[in-house]
N, C-alpha and C positions, 0 to 999 in steps of 0.2 A: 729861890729859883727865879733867875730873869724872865722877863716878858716872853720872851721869843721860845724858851724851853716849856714854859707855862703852856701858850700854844701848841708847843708839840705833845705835851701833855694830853690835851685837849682832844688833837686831833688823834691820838691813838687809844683815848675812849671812845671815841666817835667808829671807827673800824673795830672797835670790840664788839659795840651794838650793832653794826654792819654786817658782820659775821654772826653772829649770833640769828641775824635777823633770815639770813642766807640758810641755816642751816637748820630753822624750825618747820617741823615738816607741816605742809599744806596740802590743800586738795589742789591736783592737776589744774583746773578750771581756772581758778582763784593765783597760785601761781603762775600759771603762762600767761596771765592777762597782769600781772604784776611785772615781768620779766620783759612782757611788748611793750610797758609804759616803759621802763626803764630805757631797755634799748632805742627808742624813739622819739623818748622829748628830748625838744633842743634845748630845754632846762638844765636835766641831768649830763646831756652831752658839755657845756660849757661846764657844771661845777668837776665834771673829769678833765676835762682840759687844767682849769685851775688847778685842780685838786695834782696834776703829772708837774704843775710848775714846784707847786711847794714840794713837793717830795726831792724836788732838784736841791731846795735850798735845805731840807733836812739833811740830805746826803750830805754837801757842803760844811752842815754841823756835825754830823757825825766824824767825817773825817778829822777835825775842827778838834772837836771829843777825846778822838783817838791819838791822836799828838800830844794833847796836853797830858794823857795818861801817859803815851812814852815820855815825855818832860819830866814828869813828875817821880815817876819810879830812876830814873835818873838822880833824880836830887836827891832822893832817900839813901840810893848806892852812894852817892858822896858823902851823904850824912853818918853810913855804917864806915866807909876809910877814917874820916876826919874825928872818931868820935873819942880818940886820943888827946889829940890835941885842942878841943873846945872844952869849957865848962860842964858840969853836969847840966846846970838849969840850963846854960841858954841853949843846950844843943836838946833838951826835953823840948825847951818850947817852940825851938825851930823846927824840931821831928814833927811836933804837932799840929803844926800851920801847915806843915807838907803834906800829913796824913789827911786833914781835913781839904787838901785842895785836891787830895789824889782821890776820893770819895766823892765829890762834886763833880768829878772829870769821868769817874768810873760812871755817877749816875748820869749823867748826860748821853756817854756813851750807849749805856744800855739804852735809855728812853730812845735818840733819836736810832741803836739798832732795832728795836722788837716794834719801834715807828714802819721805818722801810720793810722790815720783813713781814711785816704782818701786810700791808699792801702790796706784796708779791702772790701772800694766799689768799686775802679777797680777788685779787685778776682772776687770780687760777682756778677759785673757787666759782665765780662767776661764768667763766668763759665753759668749765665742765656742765654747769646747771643747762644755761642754755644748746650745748649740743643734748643734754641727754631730753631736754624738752620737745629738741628736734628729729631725737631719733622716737621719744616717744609719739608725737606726732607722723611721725613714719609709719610705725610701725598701725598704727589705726587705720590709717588711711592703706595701706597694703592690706591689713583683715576686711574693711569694708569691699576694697574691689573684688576679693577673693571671693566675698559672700555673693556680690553681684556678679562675677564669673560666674561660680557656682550652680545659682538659680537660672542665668542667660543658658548655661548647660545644660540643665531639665529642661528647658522652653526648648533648647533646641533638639534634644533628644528627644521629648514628646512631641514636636514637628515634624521629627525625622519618621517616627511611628505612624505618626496615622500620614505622612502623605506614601510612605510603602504599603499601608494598607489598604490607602485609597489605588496605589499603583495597581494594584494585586485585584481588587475588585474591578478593577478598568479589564484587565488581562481574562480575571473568569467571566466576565460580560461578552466580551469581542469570543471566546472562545464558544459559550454557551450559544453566542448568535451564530457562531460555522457552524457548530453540533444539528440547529435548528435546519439552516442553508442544506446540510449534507443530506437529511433526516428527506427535507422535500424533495431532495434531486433522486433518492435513493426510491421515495415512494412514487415521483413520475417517471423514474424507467422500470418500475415497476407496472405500472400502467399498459406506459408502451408494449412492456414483454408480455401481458395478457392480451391485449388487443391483438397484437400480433399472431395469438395463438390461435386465438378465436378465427379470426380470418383463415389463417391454414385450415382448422379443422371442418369450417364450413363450404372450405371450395370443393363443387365434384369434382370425382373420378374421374378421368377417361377410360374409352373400353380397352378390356384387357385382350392382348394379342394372342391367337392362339399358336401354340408353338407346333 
């Protein structure tokens, strides 16, 4: 394996433990404070910058890969016409320089595919984690205000209670004070109306005429 396959070797061990590491469950806490480093240092922002350039130049192998795999099944189909006309041995040994180049181009191809494809489900895997960290964070913050609604609600229903009660004590106070008001007007023309009698009954008579 060359240098540069070795590397892509490398780097798609590396997204195995990435994934792996994405997908071990944690406490909420511990998580979202792992997930804010991530998204926030400009550490991890530059090795995904680099990390989007190589994946350029994996692609570039892969396609690279896949060519040499059509070449190659190519030269085997010439090998299966031509196999008349060649010797036994040297058309063996040439079959098997072809089969051993079409195995090297096959494993390349697969390393730099299941390379690229597996960094489509880390994106995708990460970008899901963090909405769902955002909706779980939603979703807390909507039960806490609810609870503080809630309670704001009894405060203000038990304010609403006692100032109607206090309303209502205001209302029998003012009414209990006319009851009072009515009670004395009622007992001085009371008064008045005995006074009054008294006087009539103590005025004389005048003399009676006779008819």
């Amino acid at each position: 394996m060359t240098l540069y396959y070795s590397l892509v070797f490398c780097l798609l061990v590396f997204e195995m433990a990435v994934f792996m590491g994405l997908i071990v469950p944690l406490p909420f806490t511990i998580k979202r404070k792992l997930f804010t480093f991530i998204s926030e240092s400009p550490v991890v922002a530059k090795l995904q910058y680099g990390l989007k350039i190589t994946f350029i130049f994996i692609l570039i192998l892969f396609i690279d890969s896949v060519n040499r795999v059509y070449r190659v099944q190519l030269e085997l189909s010439s090998f299966s016409k031509e196999g008349g006309a060649m010797g036994a041995a040297a058309l063996g040994t040439d079959r098997m320089e072809v089969q051993a180049r079409k195995f090297y181009s096959q494993r390349n191809m697969y390393l730099c595919g299941f390379t690229l494809f597996l960094s489509l489900i880390l994106n995708r895997t990460y970008t899901m984690i963090l909405e769902l960290l955002r909706l779980e964070d939603r979703v807390k913050h909507l039960q806490g205000d609810k609870q503080t609604g809630g309670k704001d609600s009894a405060r203000l229903a038990s304010a609403g209670d006692l100032g109607e009660i206090g309303r209502l004590k205001e209302e029998l106070a003012t009414k209990d004070r006319d009851i009072e008001t009515l009670k004395k007007q009622a007992d001085g023309l009371a008064r008045e109306y005995h006074n009054l009698g008294d006087k009539v009954s103590d005025k004389p008579e005048g003399p009676k005429k006779d008819l």
